[in-house]
C-alpha positions as CSV (number, residue, x, y, z in Angstrom):
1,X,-207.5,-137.1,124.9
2,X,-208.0,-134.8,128.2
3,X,-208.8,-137.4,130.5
4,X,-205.8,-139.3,129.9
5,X,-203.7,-136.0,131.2
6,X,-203.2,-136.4,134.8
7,X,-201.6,-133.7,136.9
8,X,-201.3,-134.1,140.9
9,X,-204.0,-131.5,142.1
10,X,-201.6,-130.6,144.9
11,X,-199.2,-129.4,141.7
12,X,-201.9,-127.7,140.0
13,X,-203.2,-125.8,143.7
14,X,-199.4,-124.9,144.0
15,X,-198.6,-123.5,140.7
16,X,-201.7,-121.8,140.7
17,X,-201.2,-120.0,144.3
18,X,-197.4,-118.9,143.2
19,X,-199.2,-117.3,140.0
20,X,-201.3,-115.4,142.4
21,X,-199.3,-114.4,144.9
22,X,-195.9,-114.0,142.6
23,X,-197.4,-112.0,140.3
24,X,-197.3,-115.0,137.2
25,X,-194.9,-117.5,136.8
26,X,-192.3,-119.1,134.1
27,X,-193.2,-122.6,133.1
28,X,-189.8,-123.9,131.4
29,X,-190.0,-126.9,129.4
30,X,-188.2,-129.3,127.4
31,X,-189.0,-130.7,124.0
32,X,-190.8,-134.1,124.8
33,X,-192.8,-136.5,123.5
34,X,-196.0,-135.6,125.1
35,X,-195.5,-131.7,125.9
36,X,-198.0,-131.2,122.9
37,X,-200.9,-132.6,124.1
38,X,-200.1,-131.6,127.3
39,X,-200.3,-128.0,126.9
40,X,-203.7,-128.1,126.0
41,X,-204.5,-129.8,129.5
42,X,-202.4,-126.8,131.2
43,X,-203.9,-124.3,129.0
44,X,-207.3,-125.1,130.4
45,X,-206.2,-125.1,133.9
46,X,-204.3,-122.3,133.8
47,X,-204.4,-118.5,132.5
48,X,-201.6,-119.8,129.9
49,X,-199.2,-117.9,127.2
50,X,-197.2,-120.1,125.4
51,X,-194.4,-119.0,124.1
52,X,-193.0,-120.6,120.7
53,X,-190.9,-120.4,117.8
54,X,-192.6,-120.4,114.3
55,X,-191.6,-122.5,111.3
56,X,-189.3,-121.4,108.8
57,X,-191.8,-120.0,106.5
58,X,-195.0,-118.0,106.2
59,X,-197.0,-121.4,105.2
60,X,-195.7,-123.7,107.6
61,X,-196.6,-120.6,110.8
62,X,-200.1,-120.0,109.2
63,X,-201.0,-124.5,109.9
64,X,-199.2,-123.5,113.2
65,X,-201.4,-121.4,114.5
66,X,-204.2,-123.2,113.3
67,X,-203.2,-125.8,115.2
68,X,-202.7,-123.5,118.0
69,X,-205.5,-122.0,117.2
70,X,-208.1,-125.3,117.5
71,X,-205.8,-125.9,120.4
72,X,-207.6,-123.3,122.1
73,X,-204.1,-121.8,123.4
74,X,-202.7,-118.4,123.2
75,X,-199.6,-118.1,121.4
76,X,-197.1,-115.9,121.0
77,X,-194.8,-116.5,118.1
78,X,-190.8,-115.7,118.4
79,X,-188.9,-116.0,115.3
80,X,-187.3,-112.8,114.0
81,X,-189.4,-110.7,116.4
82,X,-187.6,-107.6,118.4
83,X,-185.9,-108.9,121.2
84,X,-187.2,-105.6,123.3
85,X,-190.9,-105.8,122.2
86,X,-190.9,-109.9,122.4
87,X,-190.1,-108.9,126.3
88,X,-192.2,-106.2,126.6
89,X,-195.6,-108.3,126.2
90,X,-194.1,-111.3,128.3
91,X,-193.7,-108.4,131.0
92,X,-197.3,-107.7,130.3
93,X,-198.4,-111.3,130.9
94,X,-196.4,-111.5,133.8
95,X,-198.1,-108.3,135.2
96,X,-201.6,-109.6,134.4
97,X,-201.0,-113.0,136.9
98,X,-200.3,-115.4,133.9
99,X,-198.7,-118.4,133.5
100,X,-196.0,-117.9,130.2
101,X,-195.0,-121.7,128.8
102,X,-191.9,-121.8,127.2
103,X,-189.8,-125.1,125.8
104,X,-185.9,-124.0,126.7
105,X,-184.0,-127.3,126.0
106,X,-182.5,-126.0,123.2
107,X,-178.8,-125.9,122.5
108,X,-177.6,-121.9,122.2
109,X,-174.4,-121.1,120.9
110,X,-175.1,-117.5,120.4
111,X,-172.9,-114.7,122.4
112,X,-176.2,-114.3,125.0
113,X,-176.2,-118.0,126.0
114,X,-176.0,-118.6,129.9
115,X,-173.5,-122.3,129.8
116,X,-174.7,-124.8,132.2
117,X,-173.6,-128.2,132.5
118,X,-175.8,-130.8,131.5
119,X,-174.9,-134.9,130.8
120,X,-171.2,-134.0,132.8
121,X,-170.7,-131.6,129.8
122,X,-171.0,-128.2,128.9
123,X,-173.4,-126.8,126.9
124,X,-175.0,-123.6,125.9
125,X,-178.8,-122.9,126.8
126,X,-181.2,-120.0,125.9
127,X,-181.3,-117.3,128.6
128,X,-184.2,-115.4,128.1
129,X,-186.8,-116.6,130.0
130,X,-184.6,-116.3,132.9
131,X,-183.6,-113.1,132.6
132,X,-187.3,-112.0,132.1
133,X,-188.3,-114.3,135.4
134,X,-184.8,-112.5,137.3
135,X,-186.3,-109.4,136.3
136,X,-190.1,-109.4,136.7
137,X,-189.3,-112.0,140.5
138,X,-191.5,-114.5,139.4
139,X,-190.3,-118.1,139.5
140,X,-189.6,-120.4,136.9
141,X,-191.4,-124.1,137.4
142,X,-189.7,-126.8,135.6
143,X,-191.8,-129.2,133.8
144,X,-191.9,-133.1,132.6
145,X,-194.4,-135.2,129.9
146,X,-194.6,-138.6,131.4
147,X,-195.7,-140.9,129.1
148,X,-197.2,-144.2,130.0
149,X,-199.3,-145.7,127.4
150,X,-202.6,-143.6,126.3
151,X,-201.3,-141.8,130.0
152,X,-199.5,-138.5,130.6
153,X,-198.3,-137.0,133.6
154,X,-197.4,-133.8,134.2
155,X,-194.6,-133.6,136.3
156,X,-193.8,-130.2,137.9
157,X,-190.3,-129.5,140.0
158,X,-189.5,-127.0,142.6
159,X,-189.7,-123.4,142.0
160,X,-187.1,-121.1,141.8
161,X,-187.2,-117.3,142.3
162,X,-184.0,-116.0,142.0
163,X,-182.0,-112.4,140.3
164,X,-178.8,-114.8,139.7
165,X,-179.9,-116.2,136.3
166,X,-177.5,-118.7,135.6
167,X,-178.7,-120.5,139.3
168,X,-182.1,-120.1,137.2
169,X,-180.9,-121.8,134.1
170,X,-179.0,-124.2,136.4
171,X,-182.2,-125.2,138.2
172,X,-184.1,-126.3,135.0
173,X,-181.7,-127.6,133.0
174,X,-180.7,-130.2,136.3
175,X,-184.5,-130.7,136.5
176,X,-184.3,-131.8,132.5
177,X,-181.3,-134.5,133.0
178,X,-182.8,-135.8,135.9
179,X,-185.8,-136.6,133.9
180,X,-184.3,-137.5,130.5
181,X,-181.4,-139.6,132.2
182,X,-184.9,-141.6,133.8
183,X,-187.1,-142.1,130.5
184,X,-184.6,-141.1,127.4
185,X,-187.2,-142.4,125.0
186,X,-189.2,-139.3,125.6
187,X,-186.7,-136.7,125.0
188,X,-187.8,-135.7,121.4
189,X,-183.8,-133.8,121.1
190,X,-182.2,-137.2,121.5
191,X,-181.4,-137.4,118.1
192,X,-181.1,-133.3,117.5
193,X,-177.7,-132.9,115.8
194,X,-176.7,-130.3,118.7
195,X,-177.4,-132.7,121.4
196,X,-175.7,-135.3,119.9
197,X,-172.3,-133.8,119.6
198,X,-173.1,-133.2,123.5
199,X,-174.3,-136.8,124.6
200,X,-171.3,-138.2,122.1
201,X,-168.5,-136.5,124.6
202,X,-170.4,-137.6,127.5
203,X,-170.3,-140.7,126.6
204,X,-166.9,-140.9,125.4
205,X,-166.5,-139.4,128.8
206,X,-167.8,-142.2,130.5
207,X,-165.3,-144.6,128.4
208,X,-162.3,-143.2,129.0
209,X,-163.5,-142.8,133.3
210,X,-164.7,-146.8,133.0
């Protein structure tokens, strides 16, 4: 499956100089249809972590990580770890020049969500890995699956290095629309009950504007 993962060497030469002189990077990414088979290409060309959150129960993480596992990708699992020592090692990865992979589409309604807007709406997004990026100065990369075929391309944005972490939120989520308002088929969340309640406003939105 490797050789049908294409990424522009100029993206790959990029990423990999703003991991070396930046001290790591961020690598935010959304849920999409080829992000899977994806990583495993971007594991092997780059000193990767990838951040994820394990299944609901002990059986369902232990064929995760063997998946992972055969993947040949490190992993760090997030669900119900400490907040303080889940940052603590992505500081440590950070430190050692890596690359830290992490999907960030998701909707957040908790009390540390950063709101963005997203679809002319607004919504709620996860804002940890900025904040770690804001604090640590490396920049967050957005990334796209593009899926053509047996084909995928990696598609990489512009960096951002910034302190203001909503501006970083801002940046990746605008990076997401862009790309799911081009190929919506690929967005696994289009049918996530969060998004739709999102998507159904903008689009009543658009009836009441038309």
């Amino acid at each position: 499956m490797l050789p049908r993962i294409h990424m522009n060497q100029a993206d790959i030469d990029r990423v990999r100089q703003l991991i070396d002189t930046q001290a790591g990077a961020v690598l935010a990414v959304p849920h999409n249809l080829g992000s899977a088979l994806s990583a495993v290409f971007i594991g092997q060309a780059f000193d990767m972590l990838l951040v994820a959150k394990n299944p609901a129960t002990p059986a369902r993480t232990r064929i995760a990580l063997d998946y992972y596992e055969r993947m040949r990708l490190s992993v760090l699992m997030v669900r119900g770890g400490n907040p303080f020592e889940l940052s603590r090692a992505m500081f440590a990865v950070l430190r050692e020049r890596k690359l830290v992979a992490a999907t960030l589409d998701n909707v957040d309604r908790s009390a540390n969500r950063v709101d963005v807007e997203m679809f002319g709406q607004p919504v709620g997004l996860a804002g940890w890995a900025a904040r770690i990026a804001a604090r640590m100065q490396v920049p967050i990369i957005p990334a796209w699956f593009r899926s053509t075929g047996n084909h995928i391309e990696v598609v990489v944005g512009e960096p951002l290095t910034t302190g203001d972490i909503q501006a970083a939120v801002r940046h990746y989520a605008g990076f997401f629309e862009q790309q799911i308002l081009a190929d919506p088929a690929s967005w696994a969340y289009l049918a996530d009950k969060h998004w739709q309640e999102v998507l159904s406003r903008a689009a009543s939105a658009q009836q009441r504007s038309s």
